[in-house]
C-alpha positions in Angstrom: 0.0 0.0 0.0 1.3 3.7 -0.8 0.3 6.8 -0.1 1.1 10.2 -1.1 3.4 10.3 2.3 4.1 6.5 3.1 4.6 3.5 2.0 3.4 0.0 4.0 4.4 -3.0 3.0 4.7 -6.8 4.5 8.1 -8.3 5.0 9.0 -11.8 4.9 6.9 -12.8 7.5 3.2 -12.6 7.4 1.6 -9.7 10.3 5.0 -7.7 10.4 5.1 -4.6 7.7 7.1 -2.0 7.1 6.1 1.4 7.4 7.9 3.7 5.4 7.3 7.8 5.7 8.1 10.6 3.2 10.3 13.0 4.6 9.6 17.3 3.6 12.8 18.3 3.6 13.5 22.6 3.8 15.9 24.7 5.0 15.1 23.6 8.7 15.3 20.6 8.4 13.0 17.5 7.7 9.1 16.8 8.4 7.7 13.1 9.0 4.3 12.0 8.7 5.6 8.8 11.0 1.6 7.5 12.3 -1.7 7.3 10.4 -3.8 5.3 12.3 -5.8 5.1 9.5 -3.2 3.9 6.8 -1.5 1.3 9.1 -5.4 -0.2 10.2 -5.8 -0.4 6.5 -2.6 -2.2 5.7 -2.9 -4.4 8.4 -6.4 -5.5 7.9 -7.7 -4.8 11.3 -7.6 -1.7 13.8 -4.7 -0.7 15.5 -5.0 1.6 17.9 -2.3 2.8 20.6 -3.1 2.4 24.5 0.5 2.8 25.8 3.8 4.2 24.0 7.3 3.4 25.9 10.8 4.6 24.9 14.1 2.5 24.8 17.5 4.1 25.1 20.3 2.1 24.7 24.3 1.3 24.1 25.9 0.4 21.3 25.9 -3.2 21.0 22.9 -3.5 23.7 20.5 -6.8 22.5 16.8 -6.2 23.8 14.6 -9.5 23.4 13.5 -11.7 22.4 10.1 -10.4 23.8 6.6 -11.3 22.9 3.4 -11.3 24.1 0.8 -13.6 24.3 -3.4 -14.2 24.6 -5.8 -12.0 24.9 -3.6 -9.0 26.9 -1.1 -9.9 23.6 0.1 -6.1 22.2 0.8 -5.3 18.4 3.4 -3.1 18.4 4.8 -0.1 16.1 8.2 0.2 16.6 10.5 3.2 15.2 14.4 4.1 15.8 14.3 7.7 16.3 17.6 7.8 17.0 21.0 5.9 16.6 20.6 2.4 14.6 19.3 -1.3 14.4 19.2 -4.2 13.2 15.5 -5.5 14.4 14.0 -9.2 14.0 10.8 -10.3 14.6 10.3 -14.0 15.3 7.1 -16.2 14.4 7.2 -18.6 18.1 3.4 -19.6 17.8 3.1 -22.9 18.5 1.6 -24.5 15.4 1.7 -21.7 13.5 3.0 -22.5 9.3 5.8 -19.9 9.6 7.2 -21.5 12.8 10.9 -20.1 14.0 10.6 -18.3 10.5 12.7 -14.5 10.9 11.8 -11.1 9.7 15.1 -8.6 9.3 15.0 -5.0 8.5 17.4 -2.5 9.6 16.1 0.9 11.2 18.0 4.2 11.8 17.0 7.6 12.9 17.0 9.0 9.3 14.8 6.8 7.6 11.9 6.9 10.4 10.7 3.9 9.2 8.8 1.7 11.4 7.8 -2.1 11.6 5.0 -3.1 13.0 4.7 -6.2 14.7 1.2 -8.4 14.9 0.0 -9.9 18.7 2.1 -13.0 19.5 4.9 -12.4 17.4 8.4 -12.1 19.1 10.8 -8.5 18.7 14.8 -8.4 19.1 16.9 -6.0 18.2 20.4 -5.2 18.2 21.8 -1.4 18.8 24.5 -0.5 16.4 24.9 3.0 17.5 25.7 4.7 21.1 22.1 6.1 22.6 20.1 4.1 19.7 16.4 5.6 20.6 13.4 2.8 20.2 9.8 4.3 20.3 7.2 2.1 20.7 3.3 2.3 20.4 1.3 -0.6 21.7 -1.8 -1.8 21.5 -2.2 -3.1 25.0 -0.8 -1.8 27.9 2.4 -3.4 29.6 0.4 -6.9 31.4 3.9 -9.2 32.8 1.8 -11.6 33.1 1.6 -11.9 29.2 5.1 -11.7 28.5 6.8 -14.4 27.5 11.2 -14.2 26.3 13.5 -16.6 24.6 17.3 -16.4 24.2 17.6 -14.7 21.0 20.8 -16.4 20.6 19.7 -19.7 20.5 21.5 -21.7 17.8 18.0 -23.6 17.2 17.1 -20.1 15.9 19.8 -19.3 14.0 19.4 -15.3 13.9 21.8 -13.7 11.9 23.2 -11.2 14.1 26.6 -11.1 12.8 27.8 -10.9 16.2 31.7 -10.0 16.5 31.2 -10.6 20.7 29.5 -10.4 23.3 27.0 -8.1 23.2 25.5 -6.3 26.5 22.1 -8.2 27.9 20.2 -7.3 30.9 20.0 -10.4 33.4 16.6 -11.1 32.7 17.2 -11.6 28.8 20.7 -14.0 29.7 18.4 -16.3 31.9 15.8 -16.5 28.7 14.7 -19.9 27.8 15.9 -22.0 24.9 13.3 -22.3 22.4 13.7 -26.1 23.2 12.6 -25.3 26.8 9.9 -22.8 25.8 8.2 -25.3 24.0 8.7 -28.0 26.6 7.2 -25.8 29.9 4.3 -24.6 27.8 5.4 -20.8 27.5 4.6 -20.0 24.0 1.9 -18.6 22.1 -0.4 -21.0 20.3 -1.3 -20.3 16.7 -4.8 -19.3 16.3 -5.0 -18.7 12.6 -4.0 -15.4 10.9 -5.5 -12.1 12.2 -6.9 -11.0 15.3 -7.7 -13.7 18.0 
């Protein structure tokens, strides 16, 4: 789908698109159309509207995830670098589901302001490549722990191509992450539903 002042398209993995804005450039500067609630319903096939918005800040070389969400407190999630760099991944973990451990790459940087969004269930990583990389996030749901479910996104099972060169800096919470072997074993996982909405 395009518009006169974005672009929306779905990546390799079905309920994760990429949301691209036009950017007005002029002598100050540049202007973004970055949300049309609208435009991104449409593209998506179902509402999306935005009951929380939450703002990462992080290192160069910082990991966040892999983080999903899951039943019926599960959020979709717009995600945008508004500053610094990444390179983002969203993961298909719904048990059952046809695209199973399938991957979605993009990379995201503060000039571009593109965005992915990111359908309920799904699992989001990301990778900063820049000191005080900036992650804006509008969700769908507000923040339920009780619905969140993490894997180690390093897991060779997974196979992420993070082109690693060491070891990048993890909060404790994201080092003690299951293996997806183990998240499938104790039941933590999102079961497939079918596409769209449950």
């Amino acid at each position: 789908m395009e518009a006169w002042n974005m672009e929306i398209r779905e990546l390799a993995l079905p309920e994760v698109f990429l949301v691209k804005p036009r950017g007005f450039p002029d002598e100050r500067g540049v202007f973004y159309e970055s949300f049309r609630q609208d435009l991104v319903s449409e593209a998506v096939g179902r509402p999306f509207t935005v009951a929380q918005s939450n703002l990462s800040v992080s290192r160069r070389g910082t990991l966040r995830g892999l983080h999903g969400t899951r039943g019926p407190r599960s959020q979709a999630k717009l995600v945008t670098c508004v500053r610094g760099a990444v390179l983002d991944i969203v993961v298909d973990l719904r048990v059952g589901s046809p695209n199973f451990g399938q991957h979605a790459m993009v990379w995201l940087n503060a000039e571009s302001m593109a965005s992915v969004y990111i359908g309920e269930d799904l699992a989001h990583s990301f990778l900063a490549l820049e000191d005080n990389t900036s992650m804006h996030y509008y969700c769908s749901m507000t923040y339920d722990e009780d619905a969140v479910y993490k894997v180690d996104p390093r897991d060779p099972d997974l196979d992420l191509p993070w082109g690693l060169t060491g070891e990048p800096i993890q909060s404790d919470a994201d080092l003690k992450a299951p293996s997806l072997a183990t998240a499938i074993a104790d039941k933590l996982l999102p079961v497939y539903t079918g596409p769209g909405p449950r």
